[in-house]
C-alpha positions as CSV (number, residue, x, y, z in Angstrom):
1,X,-1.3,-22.0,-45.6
2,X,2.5,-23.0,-44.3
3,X,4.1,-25.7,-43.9
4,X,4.3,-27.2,-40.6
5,X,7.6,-26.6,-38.4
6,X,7.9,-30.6,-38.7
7,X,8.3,-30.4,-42.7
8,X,11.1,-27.8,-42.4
9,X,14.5,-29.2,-43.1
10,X,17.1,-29.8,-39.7
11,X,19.1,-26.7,-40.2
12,X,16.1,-24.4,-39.9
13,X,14.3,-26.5,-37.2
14,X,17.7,-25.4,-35.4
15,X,17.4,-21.6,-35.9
16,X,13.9,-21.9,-34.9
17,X,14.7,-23.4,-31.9
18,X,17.7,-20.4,-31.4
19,X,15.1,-17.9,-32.2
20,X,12.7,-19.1,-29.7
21,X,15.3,-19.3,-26.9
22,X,16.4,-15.5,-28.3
23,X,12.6,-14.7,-27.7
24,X,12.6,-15.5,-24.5
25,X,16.0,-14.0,-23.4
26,X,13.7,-10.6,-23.7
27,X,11.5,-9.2,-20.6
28,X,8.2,-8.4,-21.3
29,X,6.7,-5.0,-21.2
30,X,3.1,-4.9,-19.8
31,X,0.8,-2.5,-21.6
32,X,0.2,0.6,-19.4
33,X,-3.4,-1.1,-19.5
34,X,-2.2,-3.5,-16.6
35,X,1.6,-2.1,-16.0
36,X,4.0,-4.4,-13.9
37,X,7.1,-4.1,-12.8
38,X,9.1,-6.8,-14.5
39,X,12.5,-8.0,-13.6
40,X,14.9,-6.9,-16.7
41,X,16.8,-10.1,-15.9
42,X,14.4,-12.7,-16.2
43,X,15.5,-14.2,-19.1
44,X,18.8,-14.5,-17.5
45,X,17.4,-15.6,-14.0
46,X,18.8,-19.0,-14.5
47,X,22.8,-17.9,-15.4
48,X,24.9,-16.1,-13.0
49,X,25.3,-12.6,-12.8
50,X,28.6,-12.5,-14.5
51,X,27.5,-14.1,-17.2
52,X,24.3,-12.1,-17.7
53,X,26.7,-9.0,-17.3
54,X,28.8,-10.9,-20.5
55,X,26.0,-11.3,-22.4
56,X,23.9,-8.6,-22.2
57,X,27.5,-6.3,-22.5
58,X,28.0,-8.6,-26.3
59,X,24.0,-8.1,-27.4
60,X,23.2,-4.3,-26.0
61,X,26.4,-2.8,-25.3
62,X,24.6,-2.2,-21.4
63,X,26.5,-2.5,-17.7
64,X,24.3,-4.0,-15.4
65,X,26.3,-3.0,-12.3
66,X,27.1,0.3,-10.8
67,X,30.6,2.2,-11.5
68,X,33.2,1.1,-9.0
69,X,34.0,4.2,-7.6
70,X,30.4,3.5,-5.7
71,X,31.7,0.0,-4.5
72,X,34.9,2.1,-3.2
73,X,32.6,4.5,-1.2
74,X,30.3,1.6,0.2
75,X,33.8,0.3,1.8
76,X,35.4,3.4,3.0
77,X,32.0,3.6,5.0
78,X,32.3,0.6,6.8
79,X,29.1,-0.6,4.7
80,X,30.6,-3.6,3.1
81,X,33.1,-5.0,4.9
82,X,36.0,-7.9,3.9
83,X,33.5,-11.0,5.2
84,X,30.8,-9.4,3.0
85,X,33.4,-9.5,0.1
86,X,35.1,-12.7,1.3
87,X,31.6,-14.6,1.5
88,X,30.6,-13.2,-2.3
89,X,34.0,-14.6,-3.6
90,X,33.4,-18.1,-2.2
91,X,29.9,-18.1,-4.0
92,X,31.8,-17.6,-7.3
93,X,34.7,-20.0,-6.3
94,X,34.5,-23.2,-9.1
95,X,32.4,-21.0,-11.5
96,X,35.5,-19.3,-12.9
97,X,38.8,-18.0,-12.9
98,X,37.9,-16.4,-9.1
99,X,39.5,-13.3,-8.4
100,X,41.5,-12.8,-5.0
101,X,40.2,-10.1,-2.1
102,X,43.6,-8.2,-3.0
103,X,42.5,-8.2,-6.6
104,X,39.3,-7.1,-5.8
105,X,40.1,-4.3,-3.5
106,X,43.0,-3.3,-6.4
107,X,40.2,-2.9,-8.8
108,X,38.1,-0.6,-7.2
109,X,41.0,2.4,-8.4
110,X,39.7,2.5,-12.0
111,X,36.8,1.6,-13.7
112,X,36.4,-0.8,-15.8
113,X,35.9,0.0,-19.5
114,X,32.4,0.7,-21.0
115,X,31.1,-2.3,-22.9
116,X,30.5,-2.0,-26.8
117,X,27.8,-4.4,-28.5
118,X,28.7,-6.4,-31.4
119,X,27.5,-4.4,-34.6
120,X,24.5,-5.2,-36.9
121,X,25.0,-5.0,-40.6
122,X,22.9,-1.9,-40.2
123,X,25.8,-0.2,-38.2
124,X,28.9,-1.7,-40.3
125,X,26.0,0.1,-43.2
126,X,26.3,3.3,-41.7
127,X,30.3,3.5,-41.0
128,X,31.2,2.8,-44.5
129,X,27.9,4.4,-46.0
130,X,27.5,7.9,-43.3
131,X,23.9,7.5,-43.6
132,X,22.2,6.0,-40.2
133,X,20.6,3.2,-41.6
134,X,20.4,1.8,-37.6
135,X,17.9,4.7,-36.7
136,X,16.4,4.6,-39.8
137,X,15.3,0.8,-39.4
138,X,14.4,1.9,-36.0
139,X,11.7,4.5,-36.9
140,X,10.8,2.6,-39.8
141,X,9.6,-0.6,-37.9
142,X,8.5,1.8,-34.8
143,X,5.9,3.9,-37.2
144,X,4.5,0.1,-38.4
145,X,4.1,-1.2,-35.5
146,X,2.5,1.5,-33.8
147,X,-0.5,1.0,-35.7
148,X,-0.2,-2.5,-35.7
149,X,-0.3,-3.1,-32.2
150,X,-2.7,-0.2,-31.4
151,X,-6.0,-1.5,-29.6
152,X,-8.5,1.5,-30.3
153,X,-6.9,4.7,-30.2
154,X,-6.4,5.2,-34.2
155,X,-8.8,6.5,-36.0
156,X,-7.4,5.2,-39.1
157,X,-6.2,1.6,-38.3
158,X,-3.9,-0.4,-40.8
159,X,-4.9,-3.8,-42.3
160,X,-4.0,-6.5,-40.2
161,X,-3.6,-9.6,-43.0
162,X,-2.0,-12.8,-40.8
163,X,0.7,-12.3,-38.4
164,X,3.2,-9.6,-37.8
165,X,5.3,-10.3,-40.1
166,X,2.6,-10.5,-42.6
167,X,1.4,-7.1,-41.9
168,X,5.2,-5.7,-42.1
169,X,5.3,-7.1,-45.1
170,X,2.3,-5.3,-47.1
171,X,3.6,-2.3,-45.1
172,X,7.2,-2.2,-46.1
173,X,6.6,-3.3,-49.5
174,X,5.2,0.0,-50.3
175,X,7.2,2.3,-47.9
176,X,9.8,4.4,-49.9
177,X,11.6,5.9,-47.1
178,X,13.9,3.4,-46.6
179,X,14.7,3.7,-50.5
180,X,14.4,7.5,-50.7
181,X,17.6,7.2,-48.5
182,X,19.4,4.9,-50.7
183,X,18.5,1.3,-49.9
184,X,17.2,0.6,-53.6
185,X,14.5,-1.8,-54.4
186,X,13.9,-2.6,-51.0
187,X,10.2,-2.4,-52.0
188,X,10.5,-5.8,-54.3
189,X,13.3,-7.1,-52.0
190,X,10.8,-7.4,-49.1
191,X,7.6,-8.4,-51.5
192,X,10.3,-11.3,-52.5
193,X,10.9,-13.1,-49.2
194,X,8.6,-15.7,-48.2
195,X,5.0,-15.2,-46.1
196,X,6.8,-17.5,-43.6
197,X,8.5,-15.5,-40.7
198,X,10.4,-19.3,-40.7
199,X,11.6,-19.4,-44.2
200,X,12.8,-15.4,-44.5
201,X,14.4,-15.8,-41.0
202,X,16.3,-19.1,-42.8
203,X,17.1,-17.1,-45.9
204,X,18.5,-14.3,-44.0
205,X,20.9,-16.2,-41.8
206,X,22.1,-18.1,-44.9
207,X,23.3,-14.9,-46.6
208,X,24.4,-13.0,-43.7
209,X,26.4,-16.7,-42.5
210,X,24.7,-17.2,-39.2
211,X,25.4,-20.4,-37.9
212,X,23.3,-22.1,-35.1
213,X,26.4,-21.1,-32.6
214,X,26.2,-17.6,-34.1
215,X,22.4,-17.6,-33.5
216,X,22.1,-17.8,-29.8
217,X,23.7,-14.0,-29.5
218,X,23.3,-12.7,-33.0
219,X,19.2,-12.9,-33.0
220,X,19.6,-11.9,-29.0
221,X,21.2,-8.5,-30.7
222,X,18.5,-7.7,-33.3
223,X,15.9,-8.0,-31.1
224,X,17.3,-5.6,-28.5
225,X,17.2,-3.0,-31.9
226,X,13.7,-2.6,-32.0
227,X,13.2,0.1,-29.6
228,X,11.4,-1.8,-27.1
229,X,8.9,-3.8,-29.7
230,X,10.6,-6.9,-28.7
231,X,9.6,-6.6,-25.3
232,X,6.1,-5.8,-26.1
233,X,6.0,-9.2,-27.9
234,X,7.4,-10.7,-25.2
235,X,4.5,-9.9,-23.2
236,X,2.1,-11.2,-26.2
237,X,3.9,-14.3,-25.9
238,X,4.0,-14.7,-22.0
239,X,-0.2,-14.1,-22.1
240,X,-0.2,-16.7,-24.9
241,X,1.5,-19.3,-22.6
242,X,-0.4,-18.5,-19.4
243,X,-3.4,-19.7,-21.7
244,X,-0.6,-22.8,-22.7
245,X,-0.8,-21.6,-26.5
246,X,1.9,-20.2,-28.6
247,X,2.5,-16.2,-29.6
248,X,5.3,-16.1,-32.5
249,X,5.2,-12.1,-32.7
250,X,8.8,-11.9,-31.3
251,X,10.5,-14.2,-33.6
252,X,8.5,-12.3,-36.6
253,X,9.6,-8.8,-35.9
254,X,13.1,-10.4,-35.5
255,X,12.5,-12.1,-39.2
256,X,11.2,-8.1,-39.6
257,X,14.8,-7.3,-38.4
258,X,16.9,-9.4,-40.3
259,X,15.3,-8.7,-43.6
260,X,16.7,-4.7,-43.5
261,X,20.3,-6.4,-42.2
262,X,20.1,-8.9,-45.3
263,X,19.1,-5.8,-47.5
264,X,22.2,-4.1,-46.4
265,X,24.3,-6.8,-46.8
266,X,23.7,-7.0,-50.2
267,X,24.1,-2.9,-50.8
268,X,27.2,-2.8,-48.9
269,X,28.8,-6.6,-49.0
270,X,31.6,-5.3,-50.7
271,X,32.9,-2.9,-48.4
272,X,31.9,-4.5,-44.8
273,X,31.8,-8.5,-45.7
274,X,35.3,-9.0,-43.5
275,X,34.5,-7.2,-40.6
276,X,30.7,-8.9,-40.8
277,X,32.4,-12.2,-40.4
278,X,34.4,-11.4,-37.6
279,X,31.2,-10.1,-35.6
280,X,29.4,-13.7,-37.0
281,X,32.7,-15.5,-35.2
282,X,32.5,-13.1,-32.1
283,X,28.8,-14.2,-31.9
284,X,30.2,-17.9,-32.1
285,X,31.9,-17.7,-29.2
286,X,31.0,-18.9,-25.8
287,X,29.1,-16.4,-23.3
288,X,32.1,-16.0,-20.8
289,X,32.8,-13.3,-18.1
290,X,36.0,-11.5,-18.1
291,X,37.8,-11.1,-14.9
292,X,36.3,-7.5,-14.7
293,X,32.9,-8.3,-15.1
294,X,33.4,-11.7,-12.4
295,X,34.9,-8.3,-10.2
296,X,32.1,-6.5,-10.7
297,X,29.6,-9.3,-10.0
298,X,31.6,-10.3,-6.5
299,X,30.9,-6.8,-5.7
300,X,27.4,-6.1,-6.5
301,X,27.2,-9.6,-4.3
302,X,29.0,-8.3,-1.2
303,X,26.3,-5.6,-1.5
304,X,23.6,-7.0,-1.2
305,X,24.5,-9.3,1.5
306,X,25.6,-6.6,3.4
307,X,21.9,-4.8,2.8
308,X,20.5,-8.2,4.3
309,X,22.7,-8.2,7.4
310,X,21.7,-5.0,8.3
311,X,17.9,-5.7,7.6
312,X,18.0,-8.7,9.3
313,X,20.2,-6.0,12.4
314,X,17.2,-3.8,12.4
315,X,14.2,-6.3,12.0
316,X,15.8,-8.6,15.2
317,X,15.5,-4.8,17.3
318,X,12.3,-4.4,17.0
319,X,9.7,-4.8,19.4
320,X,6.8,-6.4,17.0
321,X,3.1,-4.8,18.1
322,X,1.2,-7.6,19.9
323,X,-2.3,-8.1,21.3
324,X,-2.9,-10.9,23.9
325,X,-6.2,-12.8,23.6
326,X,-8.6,-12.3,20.4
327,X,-8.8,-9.1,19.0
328,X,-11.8,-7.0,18.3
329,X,-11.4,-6.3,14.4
330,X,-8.5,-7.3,11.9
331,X,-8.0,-5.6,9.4
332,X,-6.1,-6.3,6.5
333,X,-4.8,-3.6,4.1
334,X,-2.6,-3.3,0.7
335,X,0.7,-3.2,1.0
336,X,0.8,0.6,-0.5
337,X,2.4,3.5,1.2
338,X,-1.1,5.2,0.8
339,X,-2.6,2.4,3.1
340,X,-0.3,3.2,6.4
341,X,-1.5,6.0,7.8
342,X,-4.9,4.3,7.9
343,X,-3.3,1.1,9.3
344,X,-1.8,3.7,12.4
345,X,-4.6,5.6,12.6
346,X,-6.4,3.0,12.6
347,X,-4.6,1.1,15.6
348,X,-4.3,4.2,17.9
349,X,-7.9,3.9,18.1
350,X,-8.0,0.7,20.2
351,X,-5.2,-1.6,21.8
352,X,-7.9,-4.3,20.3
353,X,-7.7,-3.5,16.8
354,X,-4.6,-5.6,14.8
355,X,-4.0,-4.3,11.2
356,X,-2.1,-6.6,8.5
357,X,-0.5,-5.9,5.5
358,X,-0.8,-8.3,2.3
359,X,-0.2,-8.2,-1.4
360,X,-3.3,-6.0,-3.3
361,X,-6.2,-7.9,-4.1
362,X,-5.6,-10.7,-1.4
363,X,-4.9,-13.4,-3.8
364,X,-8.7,-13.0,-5.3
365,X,-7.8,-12.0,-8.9
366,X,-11.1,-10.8,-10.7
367,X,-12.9,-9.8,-14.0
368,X,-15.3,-6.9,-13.6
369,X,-17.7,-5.8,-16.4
370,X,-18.6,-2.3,-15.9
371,X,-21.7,0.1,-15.9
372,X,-23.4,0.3,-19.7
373,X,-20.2,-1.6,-20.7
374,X,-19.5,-5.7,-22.3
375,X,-16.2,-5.4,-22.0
376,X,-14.3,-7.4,-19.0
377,X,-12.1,-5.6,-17.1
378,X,-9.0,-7.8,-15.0
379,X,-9.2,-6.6,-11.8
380,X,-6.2,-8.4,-10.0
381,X,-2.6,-9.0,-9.9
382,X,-1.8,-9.1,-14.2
383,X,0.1,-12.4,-13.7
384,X,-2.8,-14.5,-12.0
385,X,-5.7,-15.0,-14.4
386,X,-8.9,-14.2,-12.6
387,X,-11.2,-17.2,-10.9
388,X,-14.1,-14.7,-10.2
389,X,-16.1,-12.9,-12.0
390,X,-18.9,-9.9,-11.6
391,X,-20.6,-7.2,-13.5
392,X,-22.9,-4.1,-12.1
393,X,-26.4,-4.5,-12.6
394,X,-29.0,-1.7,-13.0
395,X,-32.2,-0.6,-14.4
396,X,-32.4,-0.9,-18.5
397,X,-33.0,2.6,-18.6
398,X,-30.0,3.6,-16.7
399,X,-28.2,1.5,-18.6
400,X,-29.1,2.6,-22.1
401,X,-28.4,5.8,-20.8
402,X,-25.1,5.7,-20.2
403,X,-24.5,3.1,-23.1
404,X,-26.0,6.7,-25.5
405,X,-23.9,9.2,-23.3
406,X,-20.7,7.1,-23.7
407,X,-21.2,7.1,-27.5
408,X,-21.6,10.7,-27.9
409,X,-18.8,10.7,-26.0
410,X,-16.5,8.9,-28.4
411,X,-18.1,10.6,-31.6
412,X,-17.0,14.1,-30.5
413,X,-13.9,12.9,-29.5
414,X,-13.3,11.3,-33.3
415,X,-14.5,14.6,-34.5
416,X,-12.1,16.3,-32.8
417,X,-9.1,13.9,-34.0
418,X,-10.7,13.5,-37.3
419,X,-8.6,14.7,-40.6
420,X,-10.4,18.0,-41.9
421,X,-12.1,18.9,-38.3
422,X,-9.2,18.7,-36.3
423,X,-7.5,21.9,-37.8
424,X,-10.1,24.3,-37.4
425,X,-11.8,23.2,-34.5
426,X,-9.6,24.7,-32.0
427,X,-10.3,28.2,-33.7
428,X,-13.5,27.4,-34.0
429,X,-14.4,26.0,-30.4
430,X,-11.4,27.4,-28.1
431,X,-13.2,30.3,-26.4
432,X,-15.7,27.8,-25.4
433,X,-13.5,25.5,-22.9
434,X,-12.0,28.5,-21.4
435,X,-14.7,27.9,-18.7
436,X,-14.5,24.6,-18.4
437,X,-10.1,24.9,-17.9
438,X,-10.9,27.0,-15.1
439,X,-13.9,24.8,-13.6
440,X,-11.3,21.9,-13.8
441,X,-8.3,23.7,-12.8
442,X,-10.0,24.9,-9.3
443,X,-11.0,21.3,-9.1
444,X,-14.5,22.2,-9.0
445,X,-15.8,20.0,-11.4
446,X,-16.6,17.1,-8.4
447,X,-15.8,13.5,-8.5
448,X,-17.1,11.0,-11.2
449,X,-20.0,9.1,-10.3
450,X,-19.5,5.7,-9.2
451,X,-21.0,2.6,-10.5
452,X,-23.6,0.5,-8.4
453,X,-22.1,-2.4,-6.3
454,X,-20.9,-5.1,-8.0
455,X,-22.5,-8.5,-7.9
456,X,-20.6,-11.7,-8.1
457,X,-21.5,-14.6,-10.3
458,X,-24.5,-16.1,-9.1
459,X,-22.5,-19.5,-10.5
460,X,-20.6,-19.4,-7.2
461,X,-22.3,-21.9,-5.0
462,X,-21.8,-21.1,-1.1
463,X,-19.1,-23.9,-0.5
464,X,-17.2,-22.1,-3.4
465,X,-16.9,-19.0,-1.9
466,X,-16.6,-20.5,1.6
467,X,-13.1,-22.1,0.1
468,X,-11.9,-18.6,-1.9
469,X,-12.5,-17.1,1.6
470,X,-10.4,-20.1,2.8
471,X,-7.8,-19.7,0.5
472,X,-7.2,-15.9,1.0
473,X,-7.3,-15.9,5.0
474,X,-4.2,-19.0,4.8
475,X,-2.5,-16.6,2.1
476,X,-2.3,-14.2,4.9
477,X,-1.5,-16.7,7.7
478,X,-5.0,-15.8,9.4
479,X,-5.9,-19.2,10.6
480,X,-6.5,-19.0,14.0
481,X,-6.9,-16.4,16.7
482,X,-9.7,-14.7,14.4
483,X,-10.8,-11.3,15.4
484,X,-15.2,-11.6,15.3
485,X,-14.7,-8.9,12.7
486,X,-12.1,-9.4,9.8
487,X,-11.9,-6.7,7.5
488,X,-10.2,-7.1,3.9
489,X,-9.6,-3.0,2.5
490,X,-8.9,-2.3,-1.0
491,X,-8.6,1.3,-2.6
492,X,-8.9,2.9,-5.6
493,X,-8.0,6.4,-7.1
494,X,-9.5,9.2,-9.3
495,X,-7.3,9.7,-11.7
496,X,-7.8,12.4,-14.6
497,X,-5.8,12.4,-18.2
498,X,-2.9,10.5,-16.7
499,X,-1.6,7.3,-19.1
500,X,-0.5,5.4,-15.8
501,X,-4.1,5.2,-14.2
502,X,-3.8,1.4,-13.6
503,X,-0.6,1.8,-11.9
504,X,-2.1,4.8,-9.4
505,X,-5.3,2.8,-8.4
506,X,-3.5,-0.2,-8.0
507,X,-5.5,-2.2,-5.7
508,X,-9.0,-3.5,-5.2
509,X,-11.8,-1.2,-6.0
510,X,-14.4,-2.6,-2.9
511,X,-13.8,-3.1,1.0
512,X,-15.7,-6.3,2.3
513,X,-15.7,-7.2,5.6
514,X,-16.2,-10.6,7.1
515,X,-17.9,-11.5,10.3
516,X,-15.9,-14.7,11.4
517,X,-16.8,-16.6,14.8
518,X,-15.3,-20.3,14.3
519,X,-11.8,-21.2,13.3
520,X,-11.3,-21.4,9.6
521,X,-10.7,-25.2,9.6
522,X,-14.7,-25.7,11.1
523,X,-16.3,-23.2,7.9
């Protein structure tokens, strides 16, 4: 059992509380289970973007803004003129040392130079030591956690004891690689830190001379090392707090992080310990933006406004479709590319027929449990956690059915993966499929059938779903005017050996419509 964060002396509480901020400077990457989109700023949403550009140039070495010679083209066009820049230097104006339009405009001749991250210990390792200790400790945490986070898809799974930094720990404690290429005793060195993520991240910034200034950047840096594992845990943590708990898996694979670095340190202190300290004093300085990067910000600014003028030029020109009186149906569809030539074909039918576009799923976000299945599927947007649920209902026979067929199923496909069948049972079985590849590839093999309908919760008194119905017709600004028909139309796909199903189907799997006669405010 550990110690509670309360017990932990001040200096640590402070790291802890560095770490934590670090964790959530990261944006998290959705499984491709449920993929979203994710805004690669969001930990920075709150700073400006020169400051963002400062730090994320100090931590990953990245620009976040296009080369200037695009600005320069943008304005020889005509398509960002001197108001747009003029308006996006008065935004910046008391933030900092504001450039003028003439220093702007001289700026767009050259570039400005390519940003270089502040080194790890594991980089300083491999300049002095010509061995890449910064892709090793890479490949190294990526091969653990690949079967640490995997959710099915190994046949051989690794032992999961406690936390992440747990598991890493039994892991690395028998993984020679690392020592194969030189890092000695690494083994015992990682079987010596503590169990508590806490404690070895405490231990390691004591050697390596972190200080809680230091911290805010310096664990920022080691967590954008890990190959995209950070962000992963970002998105365990960001479903832990939608549920208001607590998800520490980011600030243990950075503990995971600092133990190599502290390893390394000790291997090579001798030969990198001064420049190591000036990196720990860069770290200690302020996040600030250097006139090229407030330059660059002012112009990525004056870009974007000029994008709005001439969105808000072309929206004011158009001649919205209208219907006087009540129409006959209204139907509302995804907003999904795929969905607009139904929406138009749809409305050349009848002047009376008004289509809408709203966000997939309507607002209704959903847990399905499947055909011969117990396991609930999210059917809705990933961020909103669903209010409904529903399951398909059949016979028990059906059911058993293809509860048996989907077992067989997964028992040939583990003897095809498994260690000693896998090599000869292409040999072995190859001629077989040969049919089957040309079945498929003609697309003759026919669609997959579909489950039964759906049924909601019988939990769901009338008055509840009289309110959801409420609630997703106001979401859409349908409150009046109703059409006697309203139609809500999801869509699906079918979708065969591609990793980014979720993403393709993306949108509700049923269409319901709704016979409406009286104003929403009288249901």
């Amino acid at each position: 059992m550990f110690a509670k964060l309360e017990s932990y002396p001040a200096p640590l509480l402070e790291l802890v509380a560095e770490a934590n901020s670090a964790a959530k400077e990261i944006p998290p990457l959705f499984p491709l289970s449920s993929s979203v989109a994710v805004n690669p700023f969001l930990g920075q949403a709150s700073e400006p973007l020169a400051v963002t550009s400062a730090r994320l140039a100090r931590v990953a070495g990245t620009r976040i803004t296009p080369p200037r010679r695009y600005w320069a083209e943008k304005l020889a066009a005509g398509e960002i003129t001197d108001a747009d820049l003029l308006d996006a230097l008065a935004a910046v104006e008391g933030q900092f040392n504001a450039p003028s339009l003439k220093d702007i405009k001289s700026a767009l001749t050259e570039d400005a130079a390519k940003p270089e991250a502040l080194p790890t210990v594991a980089e300083l390792a491999a300049d002095v030591s010509g061995v890449d200790w910064p892709g090793l400790i890479e490949e190294r945490i990526g091969a653990w956690a690949a079967s640490h986070f995997d959710q099915g898809q190994a046949l051989w799974q690794q032992a999961r004891p406690g936390g992440a930094f747990s598991a890493w720990r039994e892991f690395a404690s028998r993984d020679l690689t690392p020592e194969i290429h030189g890092l000695t005793g690494f083994g015992a060195f990682v079987a010596a830190t503590n169990r508590a993520h806490w404690r070895a991240i405490g231990r390691s910034a004591e050697r390596l001379g972190i200080s809680t200034r230091a911290a805010e950047t310096a664990f920022h840096r080691w967590l954008t090392t890990l190959g995209g594992w950070a962000q992963y845990a970002r998105y365990l943590l960001w479903q832990a707090e939608r549920s208001d708990e607590q998800d520490d898996t980011v600030t243990e694979l950075l503990a995971v992080r600092m133990v190599f670095d502290e390893a390394l340190f000790d291997l090579y202190e001798d030969q990198i310990a001064a420049r190591w300290a000036e990196v720990v004093a860069a770290h200690e300085t302020p996040v600030t933006p250097s006139t090229d990067l407030v330059i660059d910000a002012v112009l990525q600014d004056a870009a974007e406004r000029a994008q709005q003028r001439e969105l808000a030029d072309s929206l004011s020109q158009g001649t919205p479709r209208g219907i006087e009186g009540r129409p006959d149906v209204q139907a509302a569809f995804c907003i999904d590319v795929r969905s607009e030539v139904f929406r138009r074909a749809l409305e050349a039918q009848d002047d009376r027929i008004e289509t809408i576009g709203f966000a997939g799923f309507f607002g209704l976000a959903s847990k399905h449990t499947a055909a011969g299945s117990d396991v609930a599927e999210l059917r809705g947007p990933a961020l909103l956690q669903p209010g409904v649920s529903s399951r398909t209902v059949e016979p028990e026979k059906a059911d058993l059915d293809r509860r048996y067929a989907a077992r067989a199923r997964r028992a040939w496909g583990r003897f095809k993966l498994a260690a000693v069948s896998s090599f000869a049972f292409v040999e072995a079985t190859g001629p077989l499929y040969a049919g089957k590849l040309v079945w498929d590839s003609l697309g003759l093999g026919g669609k997959p059938n579909m489950d039964p309908a759906p049924q909601l919760d019988s939990g769901i008194d009338l008055e509840t779903r009289v309110g959801m119905a409420r609630t997703v017709l106001t979401a859409m600004s349908l409150t009046d005017n109703f059409a006697r028909i309203v139609m809500l139309t999801g869509h699906g796909a079918d979708v065969t050996n591609n990793p980014h199903e979720p993403m393709l189907i993306g949108g509700a799997i049923a269409e319901i419509s709704i016979s409406i006669s009286a104003p929403i405010a009288d249901v």
